[in-house]
VOMI-198882 format. One record per residue (C-alpha): residue number from 1; residue in one letter; x, y, z. Coordinates in steps of 0.1 Angstrom, whole numbers, plus 5000, padded with zeros to 4 digits. Layout:
<rs>
<r pos="NUM" code="a" px="X" py="Y" pz="Z"/>
...
</rs>
This chain:
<rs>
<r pos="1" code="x" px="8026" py="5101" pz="8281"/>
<r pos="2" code="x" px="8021" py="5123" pz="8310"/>
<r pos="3" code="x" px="7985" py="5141" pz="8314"/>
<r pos="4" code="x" px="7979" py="5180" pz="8302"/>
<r pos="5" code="x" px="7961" py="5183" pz="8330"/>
<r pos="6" code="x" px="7937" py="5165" pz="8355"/>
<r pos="7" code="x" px="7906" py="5171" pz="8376"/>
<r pos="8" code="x" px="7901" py="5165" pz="8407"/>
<r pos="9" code="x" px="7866" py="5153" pz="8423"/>
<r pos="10" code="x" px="7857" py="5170" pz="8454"/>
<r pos="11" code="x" px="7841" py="5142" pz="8463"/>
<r pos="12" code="x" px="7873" py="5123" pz="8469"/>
<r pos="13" code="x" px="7874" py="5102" pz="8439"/>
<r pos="14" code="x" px="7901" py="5097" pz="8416"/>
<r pos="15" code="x" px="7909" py="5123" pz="8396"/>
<r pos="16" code="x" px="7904" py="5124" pz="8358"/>
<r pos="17" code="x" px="7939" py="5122" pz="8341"/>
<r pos="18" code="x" px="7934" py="5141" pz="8306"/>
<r pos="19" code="x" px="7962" py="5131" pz="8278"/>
<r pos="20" code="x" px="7944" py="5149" pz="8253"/>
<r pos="21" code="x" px="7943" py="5182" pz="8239"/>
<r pos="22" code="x" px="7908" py="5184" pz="8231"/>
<r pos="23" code="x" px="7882" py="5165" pz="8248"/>
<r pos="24" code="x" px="7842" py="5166" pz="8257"/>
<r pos="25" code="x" px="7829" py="5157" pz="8294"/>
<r pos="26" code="x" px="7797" py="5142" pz="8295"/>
<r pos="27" code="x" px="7772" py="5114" pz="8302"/>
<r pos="28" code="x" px="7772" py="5097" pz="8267"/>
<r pos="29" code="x" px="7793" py="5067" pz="8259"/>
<r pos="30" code="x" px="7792" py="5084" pz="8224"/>
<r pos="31" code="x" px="7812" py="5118" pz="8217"/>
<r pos="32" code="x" px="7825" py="5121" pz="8251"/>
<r pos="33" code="x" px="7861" py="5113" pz="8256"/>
<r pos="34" code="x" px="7855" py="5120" pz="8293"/>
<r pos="35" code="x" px="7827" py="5101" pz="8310"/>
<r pos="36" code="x" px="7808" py="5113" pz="8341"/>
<r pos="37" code="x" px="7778" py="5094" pz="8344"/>
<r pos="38" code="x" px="7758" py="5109" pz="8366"/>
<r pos="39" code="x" px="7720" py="5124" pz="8362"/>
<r pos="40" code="x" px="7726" py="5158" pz="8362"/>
<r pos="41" code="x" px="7754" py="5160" pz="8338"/>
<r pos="42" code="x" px="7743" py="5163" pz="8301"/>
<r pos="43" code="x" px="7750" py="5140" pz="8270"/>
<r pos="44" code="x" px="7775" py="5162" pz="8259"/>
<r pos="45" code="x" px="7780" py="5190" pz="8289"/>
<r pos="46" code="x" px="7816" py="5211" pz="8282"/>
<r pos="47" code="x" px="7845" py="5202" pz="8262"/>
<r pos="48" code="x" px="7880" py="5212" pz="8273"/>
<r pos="49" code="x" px="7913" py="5227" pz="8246"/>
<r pos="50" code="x" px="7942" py="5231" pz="8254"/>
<r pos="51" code="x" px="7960" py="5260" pz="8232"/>
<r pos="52" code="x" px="7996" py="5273" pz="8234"/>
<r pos="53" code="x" px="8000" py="5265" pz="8272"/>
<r pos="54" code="x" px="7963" py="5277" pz="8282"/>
<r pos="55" code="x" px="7934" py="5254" pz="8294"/>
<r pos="56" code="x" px="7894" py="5269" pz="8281"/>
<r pos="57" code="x" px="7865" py="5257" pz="8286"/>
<r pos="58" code="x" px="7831" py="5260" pz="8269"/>
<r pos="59" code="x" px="7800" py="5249" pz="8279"/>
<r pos="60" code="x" px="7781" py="5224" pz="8252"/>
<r pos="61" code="x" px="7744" py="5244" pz="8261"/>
<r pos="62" code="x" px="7738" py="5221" pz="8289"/>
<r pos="63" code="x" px="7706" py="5217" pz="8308"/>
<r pos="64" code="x" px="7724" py="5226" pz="8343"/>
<r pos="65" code="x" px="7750" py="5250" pz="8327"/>
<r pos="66" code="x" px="7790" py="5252" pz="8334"/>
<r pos="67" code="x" px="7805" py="5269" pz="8364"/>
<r pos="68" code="x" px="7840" py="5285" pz="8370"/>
<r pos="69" code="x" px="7846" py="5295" pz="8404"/>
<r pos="70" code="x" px="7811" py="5295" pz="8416"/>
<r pos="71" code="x" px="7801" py="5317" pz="8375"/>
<r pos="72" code="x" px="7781" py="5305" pz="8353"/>
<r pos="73" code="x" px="7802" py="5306" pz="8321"/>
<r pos="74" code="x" px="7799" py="5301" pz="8283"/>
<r pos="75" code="x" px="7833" py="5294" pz="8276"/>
<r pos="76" code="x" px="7866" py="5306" pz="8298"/>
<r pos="77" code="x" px="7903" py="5304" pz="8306"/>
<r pos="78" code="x" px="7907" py="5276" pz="8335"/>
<r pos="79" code="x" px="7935" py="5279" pz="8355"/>
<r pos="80" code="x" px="7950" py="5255" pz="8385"/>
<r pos="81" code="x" px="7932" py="5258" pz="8416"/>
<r pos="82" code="x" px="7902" py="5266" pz="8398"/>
<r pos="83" code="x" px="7867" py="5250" pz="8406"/>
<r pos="84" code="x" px="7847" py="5233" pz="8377"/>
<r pos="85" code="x" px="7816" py="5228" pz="8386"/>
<r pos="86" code="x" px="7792" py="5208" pz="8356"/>
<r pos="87" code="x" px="7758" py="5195" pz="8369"/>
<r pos="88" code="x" px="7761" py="5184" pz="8405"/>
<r pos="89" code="x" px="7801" py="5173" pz="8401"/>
<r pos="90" code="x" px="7830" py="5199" pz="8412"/>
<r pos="91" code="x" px="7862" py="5193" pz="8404"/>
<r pos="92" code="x" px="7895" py="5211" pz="8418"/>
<r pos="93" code="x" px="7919" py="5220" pz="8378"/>
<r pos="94" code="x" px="7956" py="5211" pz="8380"/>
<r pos="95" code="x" px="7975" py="5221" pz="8352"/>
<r pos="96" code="x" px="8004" py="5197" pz="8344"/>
<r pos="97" code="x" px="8030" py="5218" pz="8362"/>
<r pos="98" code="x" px="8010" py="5218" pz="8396"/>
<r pos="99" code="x" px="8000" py="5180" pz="8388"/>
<r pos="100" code="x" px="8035" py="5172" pz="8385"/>
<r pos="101" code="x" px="8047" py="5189" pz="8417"/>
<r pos="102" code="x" px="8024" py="5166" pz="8440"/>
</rs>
């Protein structure tokens, strides 16, 4: 199965392959399909849909917020080339098309 989309750490760390349609980024080992364990990244900090071809985002009311582009945000549209930023961790968005060209 090939990935929906990935993110990429800034920090130069592998990216994050996501196969799923729905999933929740956090800290927990609980409820998150997406770990990032690191301080200041809530329990449960966004959760990422994919719908008919389009990647949002929401923020889960997290104690450092969510950040699209350098914007605090609620929820959003992400699109490849975008920067997700949740606590301290940034991440560059590739979209499977983009993904799949590299």
């Amino acid at each position: 199965m090939t990935s929906l989309f990935r993110l990429v750490p800034l920090d130069g760390s592998a990216p994050l392959e996501v196969l799923s349609k729905f999933v929740v980024l956090g800290r927990s080992r609980y409820g998150c399909e997406v770990r990032v364990n690191h301080p200041s990244v809530s329990r449960r900090h966004c959760e990422l849909t994919w719908l008919a071809d389009t990647l949002f985002v929401r923020d889960l009311d997290s104690r450092h917020g969510t950040r699209v582009n350098g914007q605090l945000i609620h929820e959003t549209v992400l699109r490849s080339g975008d920067e997700l930023t949740f606590g301290a961790c940034r991440f560059v968005v590739e979209l499977a098309a983009t993904a799949q060209s590299r």
